[in-house]
C-alpha positions in Angstrom: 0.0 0.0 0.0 1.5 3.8 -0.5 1.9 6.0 2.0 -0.7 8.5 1.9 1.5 11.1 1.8 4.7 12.2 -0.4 6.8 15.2 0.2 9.0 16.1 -3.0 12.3 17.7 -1.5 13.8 19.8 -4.5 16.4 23.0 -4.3 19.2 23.7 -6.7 23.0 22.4 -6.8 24.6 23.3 -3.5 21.8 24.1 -1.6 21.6 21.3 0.8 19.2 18.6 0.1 21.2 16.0 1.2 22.1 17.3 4.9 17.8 18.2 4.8 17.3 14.6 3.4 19.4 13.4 6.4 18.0 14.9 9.0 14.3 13.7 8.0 16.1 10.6 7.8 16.9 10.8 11.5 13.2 11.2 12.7 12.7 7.8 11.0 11.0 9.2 7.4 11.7 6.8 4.3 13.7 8.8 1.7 13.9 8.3 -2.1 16.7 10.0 -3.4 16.7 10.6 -7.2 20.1 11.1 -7.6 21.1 7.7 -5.9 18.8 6.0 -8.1 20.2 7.6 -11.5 23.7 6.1 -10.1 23.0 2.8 -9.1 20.7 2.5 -12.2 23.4 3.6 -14.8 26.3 1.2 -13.3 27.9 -1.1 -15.5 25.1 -4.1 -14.8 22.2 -2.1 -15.5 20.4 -1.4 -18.5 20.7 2.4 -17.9 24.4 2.1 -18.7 23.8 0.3 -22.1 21.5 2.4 -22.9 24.0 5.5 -22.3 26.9 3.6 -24.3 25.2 3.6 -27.2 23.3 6.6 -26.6 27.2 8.3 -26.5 29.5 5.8 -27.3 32.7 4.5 -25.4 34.1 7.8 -24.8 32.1 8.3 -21.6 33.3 4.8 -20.1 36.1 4.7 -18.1 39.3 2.7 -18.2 37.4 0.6 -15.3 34.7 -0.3 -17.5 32.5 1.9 -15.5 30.5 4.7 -16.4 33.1 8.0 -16.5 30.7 10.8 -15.1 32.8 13.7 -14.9 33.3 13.0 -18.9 29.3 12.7 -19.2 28.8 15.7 -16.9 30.9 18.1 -19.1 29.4 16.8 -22.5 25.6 17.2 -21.3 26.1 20.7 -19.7 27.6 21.7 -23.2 25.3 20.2 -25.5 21.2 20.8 -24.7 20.1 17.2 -27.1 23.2 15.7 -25.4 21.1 16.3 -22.1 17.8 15.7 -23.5 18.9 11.9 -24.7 20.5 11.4 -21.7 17.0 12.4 -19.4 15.1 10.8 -22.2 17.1 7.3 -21.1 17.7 7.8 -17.4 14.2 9.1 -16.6 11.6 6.5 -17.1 14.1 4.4 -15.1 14.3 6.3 -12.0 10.4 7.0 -12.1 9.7 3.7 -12.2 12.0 2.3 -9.7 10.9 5.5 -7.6 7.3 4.6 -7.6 8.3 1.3 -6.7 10.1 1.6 -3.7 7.1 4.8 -2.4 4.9 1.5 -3.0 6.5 -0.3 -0.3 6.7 2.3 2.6 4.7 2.3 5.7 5.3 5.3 7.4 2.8 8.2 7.8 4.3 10.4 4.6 7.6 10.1 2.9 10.5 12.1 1.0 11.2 11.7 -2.6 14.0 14.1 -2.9 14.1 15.3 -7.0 16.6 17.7 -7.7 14.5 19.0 -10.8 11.4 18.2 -9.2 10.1 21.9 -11.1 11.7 21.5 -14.3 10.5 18.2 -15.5 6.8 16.6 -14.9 8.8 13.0 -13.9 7.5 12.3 -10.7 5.2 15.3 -9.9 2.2 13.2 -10.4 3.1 11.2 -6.9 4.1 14.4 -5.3 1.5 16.1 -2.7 3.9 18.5 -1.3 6.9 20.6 -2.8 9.6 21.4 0.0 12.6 23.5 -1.7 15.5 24.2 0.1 17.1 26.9 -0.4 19.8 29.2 0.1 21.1 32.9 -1.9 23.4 31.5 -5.7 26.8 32.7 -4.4 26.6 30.6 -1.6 25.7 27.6 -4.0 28.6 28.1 -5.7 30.9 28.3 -2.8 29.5 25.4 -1.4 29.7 23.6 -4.7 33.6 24.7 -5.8 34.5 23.8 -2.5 33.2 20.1 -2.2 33.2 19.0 -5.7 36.7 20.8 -7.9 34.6 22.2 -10.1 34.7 25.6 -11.4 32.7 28.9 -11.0 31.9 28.6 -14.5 31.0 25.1 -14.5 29.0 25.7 -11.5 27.1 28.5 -13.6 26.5 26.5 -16.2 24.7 23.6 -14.6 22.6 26.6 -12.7 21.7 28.0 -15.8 19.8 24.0 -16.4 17.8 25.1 -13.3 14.6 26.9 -12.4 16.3 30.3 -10.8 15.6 30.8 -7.3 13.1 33.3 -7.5 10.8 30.9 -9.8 11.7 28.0 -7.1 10.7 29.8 -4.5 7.0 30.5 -5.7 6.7 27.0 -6.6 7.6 25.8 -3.0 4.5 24.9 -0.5 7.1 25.2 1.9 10.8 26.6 2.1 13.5 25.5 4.5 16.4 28.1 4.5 19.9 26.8 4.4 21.7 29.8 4.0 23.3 29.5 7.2 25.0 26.6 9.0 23.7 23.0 8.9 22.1 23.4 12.6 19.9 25.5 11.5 18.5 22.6 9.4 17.5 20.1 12.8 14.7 22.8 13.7 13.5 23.4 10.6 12.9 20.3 10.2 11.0 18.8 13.1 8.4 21.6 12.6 8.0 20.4 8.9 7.8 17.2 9.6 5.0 18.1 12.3 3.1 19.7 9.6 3.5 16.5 7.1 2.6 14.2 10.0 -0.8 16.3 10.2 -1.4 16.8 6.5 -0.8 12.9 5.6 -3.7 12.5 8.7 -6.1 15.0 7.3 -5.9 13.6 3.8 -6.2 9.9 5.1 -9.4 10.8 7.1 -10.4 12.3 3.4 
């Protein structure tokens, strides 16, 4: 049976969804995390990765026999179709997997965290709630160049794939700001999950 509630946990590159995934995590709410499912599904024994090889050919796999991501990363944040095919092949995949494991939770609500919940339809049909975390763009850069060797410009770019903050924002039913330091998150976070404790009740009673 699914849960009667899903809460879809979006915010751009840098902002924090993982430390906000984590601490719903800790109050014992199931988590789907879409970017864990587009790595596990494109590993070298699963059908997302022969799909991608012959999508974009053995330049993208690495000496390891692995997918190389850093190569895939810079050719899709070049090249819009390069994107597109690549979305077109990984996202039915993590959908359906998503929907899958939501199917098997038992908790009051759950998190799906979707990093571009807003920009593609995906799994917005499953969503009840849209949680965005956010923070102001120079701090997602900092927080990006600093954990992940990229650079500012490279950081830009994959921005520029994303709804702008202002847009995120009025798409949010709720906002968590993580513009300062991760204990600011813990608080945040028990009053949300509160709320979605009382919402997934309410919509249960119908």
């Amino acid at each position: 049976m699914t849960v009667a509630y899903v809460v879809g946990l979006t915010g751009g590159i840098g902002s924090g969804k993982t430390a906000v995934a984590d601490a719903f995590a800790a109050l014992g709410v199931e988590i789907v995390d879409a970017d864990a499912l587009a790595h596990r599904l494109s590993g070298a024994s699963e059908p997302g990765f022969a799909a991608i090889r012959v999508a974009f050919g053995d330049a993208i796999v690495g000496a390891d026999g692995e997918l190389d991501r850093a190569a895939l990363r810079r050719l899709v944040f070049a090249d819009v179709a390069a994107r597109r095919r690549l979305e077109a092949i990984l996202h039915p995949l993590i959908r359906a997997e998503a929907e899958r494991q939501v199917r098997g939770w038992r908790g009051a609500y759950g998190i799906v965290v979707v990093p571009l919940l807003l920009e593609h339809e995906g799994l917005r049909s499953i969503i009840d709630r849209i949680l965005v975390v956010d923070c102001p763009e120079e701090e997602q850069v900092r927080r990006v160049v600093a954990r992940s060797g990229l650079n500012v410009k490279e950081v830009r770019a994959i921005m520029a794939t994303q709804l702008d903050r202002a847009r995120r924002r009025a798409s949010a039913d709720d906002i968590l700001d993580n513009s300062g330091t991760i204990s600011a998150i813990a608080p945040q976070v028990q009053l949300l999950d509160q709320r979605y404790r009382e919402l997934a009740a309410a919509q249960a009673r119908g």
